[in-house]
C-alpha positions as CSV (number, residue, x, y, z in Angstrom):
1,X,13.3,-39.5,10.6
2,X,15.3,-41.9,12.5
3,X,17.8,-44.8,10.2
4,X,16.5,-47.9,11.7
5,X,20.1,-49.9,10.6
6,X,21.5,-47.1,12.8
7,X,22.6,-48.1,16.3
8,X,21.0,-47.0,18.9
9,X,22.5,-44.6,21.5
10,X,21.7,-43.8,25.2
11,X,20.2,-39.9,25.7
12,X,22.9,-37.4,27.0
13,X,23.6,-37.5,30.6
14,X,20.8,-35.3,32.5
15,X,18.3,-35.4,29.5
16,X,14.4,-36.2,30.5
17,X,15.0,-40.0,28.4
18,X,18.3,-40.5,30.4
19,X,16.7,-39.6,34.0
20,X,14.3,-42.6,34.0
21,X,16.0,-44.9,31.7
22,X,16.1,-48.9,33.0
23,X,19.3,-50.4,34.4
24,X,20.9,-53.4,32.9
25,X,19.0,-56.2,35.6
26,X,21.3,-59.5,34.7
27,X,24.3,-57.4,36.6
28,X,22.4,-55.7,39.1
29,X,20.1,-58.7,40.4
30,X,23.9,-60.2,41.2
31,X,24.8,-56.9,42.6
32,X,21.7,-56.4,45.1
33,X,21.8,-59.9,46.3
34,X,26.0,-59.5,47.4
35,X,24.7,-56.4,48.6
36,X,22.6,-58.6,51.0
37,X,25.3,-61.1,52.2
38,X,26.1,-60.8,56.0
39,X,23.7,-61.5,59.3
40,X,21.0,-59.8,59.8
41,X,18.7,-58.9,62.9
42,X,15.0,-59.0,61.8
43,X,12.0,-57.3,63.9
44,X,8.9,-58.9,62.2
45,X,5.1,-58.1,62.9
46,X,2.8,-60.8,61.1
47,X,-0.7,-59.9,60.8
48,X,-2.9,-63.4,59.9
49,X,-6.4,-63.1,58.2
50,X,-8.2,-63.5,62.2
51,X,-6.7,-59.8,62.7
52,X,-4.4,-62.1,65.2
53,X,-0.9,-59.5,65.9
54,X,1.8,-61.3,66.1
55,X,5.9,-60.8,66.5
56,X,8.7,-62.4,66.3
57,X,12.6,-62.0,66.0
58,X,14.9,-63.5,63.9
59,X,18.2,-63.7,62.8
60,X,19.4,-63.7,59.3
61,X,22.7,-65.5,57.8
62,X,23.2,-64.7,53.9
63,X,26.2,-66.5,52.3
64,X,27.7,-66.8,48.6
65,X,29.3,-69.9,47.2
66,X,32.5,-68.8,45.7
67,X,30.7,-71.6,42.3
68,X,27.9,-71.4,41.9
69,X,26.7,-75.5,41.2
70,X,23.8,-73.9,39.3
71,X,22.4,-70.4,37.7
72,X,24.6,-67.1,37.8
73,X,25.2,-67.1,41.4
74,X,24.3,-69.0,44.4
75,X,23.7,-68.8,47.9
76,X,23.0,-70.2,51.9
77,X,20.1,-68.7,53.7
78,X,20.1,-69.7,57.6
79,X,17.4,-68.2,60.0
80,X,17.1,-69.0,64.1
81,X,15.2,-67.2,66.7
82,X,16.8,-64.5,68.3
83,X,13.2,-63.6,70.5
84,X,10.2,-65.9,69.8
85,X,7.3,-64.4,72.0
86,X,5.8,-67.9,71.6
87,X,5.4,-67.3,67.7
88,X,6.6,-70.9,66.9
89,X,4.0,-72.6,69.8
90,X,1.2,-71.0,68.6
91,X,2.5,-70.7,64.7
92,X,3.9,-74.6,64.3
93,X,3.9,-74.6,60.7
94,X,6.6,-72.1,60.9
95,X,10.1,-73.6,60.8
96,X,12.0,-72.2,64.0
97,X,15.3,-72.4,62.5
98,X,17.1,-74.0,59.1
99,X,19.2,-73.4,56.1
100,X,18.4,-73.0,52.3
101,X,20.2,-73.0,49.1
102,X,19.4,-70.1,46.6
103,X,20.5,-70.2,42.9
104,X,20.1,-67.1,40.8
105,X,18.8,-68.1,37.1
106,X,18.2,-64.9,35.0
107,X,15.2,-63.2,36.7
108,X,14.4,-66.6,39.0
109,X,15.3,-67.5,42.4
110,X,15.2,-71.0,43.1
111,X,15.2,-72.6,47.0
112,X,15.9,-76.2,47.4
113,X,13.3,-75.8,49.8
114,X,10.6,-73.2,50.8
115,X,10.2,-71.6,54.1
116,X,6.5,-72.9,54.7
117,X,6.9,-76.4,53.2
118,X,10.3,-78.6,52.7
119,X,9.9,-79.1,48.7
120,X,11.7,-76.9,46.3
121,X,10.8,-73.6,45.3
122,X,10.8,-70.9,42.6
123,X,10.1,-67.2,42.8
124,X,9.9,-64.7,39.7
125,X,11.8,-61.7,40.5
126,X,11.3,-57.9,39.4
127,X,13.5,-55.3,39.8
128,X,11.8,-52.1,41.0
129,X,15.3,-50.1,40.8
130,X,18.9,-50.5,42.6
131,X,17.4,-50.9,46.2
132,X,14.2,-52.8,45.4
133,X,13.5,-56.4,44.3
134,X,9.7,-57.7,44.3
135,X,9.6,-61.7,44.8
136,X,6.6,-64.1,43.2
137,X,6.6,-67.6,44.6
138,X,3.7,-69.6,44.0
139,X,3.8,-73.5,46.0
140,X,1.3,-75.5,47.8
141,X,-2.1,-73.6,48.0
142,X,-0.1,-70.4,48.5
143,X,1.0,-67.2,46.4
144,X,3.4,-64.9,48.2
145,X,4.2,-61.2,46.8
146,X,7.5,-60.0,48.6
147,X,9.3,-56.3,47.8
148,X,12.9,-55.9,50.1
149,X,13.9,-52.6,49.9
150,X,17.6,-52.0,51.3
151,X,18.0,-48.7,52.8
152,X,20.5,-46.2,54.5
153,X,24.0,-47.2,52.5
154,X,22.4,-50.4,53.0
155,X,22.3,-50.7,56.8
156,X,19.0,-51.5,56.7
157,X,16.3,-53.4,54.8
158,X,12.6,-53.3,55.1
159,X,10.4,-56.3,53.8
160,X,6.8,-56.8,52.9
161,X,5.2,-60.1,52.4
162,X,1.8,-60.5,51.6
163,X,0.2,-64.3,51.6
164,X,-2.7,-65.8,49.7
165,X,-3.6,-69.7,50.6
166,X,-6.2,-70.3,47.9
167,X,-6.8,-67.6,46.7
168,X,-7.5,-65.2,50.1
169,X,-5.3,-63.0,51.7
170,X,-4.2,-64.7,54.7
171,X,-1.0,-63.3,56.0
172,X,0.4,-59.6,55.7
173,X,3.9,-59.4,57.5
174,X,6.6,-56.4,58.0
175,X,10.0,-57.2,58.8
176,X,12.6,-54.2,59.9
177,X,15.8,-55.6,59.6
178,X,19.4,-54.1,60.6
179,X,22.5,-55.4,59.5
180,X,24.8,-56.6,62.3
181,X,28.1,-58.2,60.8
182,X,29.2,-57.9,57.1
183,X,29.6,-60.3,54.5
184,X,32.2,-63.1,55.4
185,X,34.3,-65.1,52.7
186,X,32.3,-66.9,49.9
187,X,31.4,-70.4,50.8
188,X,33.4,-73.3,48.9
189,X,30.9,-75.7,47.1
């Protein structure tokens, strides 16, 4: 019978308990998103709920702040067209280019603004393991699920997004996206 005073130790290295035992998140969250930092080249195929096909490419600017003004860590998104195949004239809702703030608070991402709408946003994050984070955001009339999966020695990432607007499903878009210059020095605040 196990002391329950007794401290609690992790399962030798290559036991059955060990192989599929949870990572400590608060560290890695920090760690997956500076994995992240640098430009990125996006390939995106959105699919709306008309079975309308759609692409569009972007370009994708992640930046740290050196201080983070709020939460754990912070960071600057910026997104502009690289290709638009006419995505923003027949899609005007969509914001062609801008920039974002992002603070890390424990398992929350907050945007000073979202990517649909300009108010401020906040998304629940889980942690699937060290390549995979699954985003929640709920604003306006919309829920969006997103997992970003960084592959290859991360060279590469894959996203998912999947869109509700009250309720029905009415936007499924999957972005390939190649890294194209590394991380440059942390922003000053």
């Amino acid at each position: 019978m196990l002391d329950p005073s007794a401290p609690l130790s992790p399962p030798p290295f290559g036991t059955a308990a060990g192989y599929g035992s949870r990572i400590q998140l608060d560290n890695s969250l920090r760690r997956w998103f500076s994995r992240n930092l640098g430009v990125w080249r996006s390939r995106r195929q959105y699919v709306f709920d008309d079975d309308q096909s759609m692409r569009v490419d972007m370009m994708l600017r992640m930046e740290a702040f050196s201080e983070p003004v709020e939460g754990e860590a912070a960071y600057r998104f910026t997104w502009w067209p690289e290709k638009e195949y006419d995505f923003f004239d027949k899609n005007p809702r969509y914001v062609r280019n801008g920039t974002l703030e992002a603070y890390l608070c424990g398992h929350q991402l907050r945007r000073s603004r979202a990517y649909l709408c300009g108010s401020p946003t906040k998304s629940q994050i889980r942690q699937v393991d060290e390549h995979e984070l699954v985003f929640e955001s709920h604003y306006l009339e919309w829920d969006i699920l997103e997992h970003i999966r960084l592959v290859d020695m991360d060279r590469y990432r894959s996203r998912s997004i999947y869109s509700w607007c009250n309720g029905e499903l009415a936007l499924a878009e999957i972005h390939h996206e190649v890294r194209v210059e590394g991380s440059g020095s942390p922003l000053q605040s």
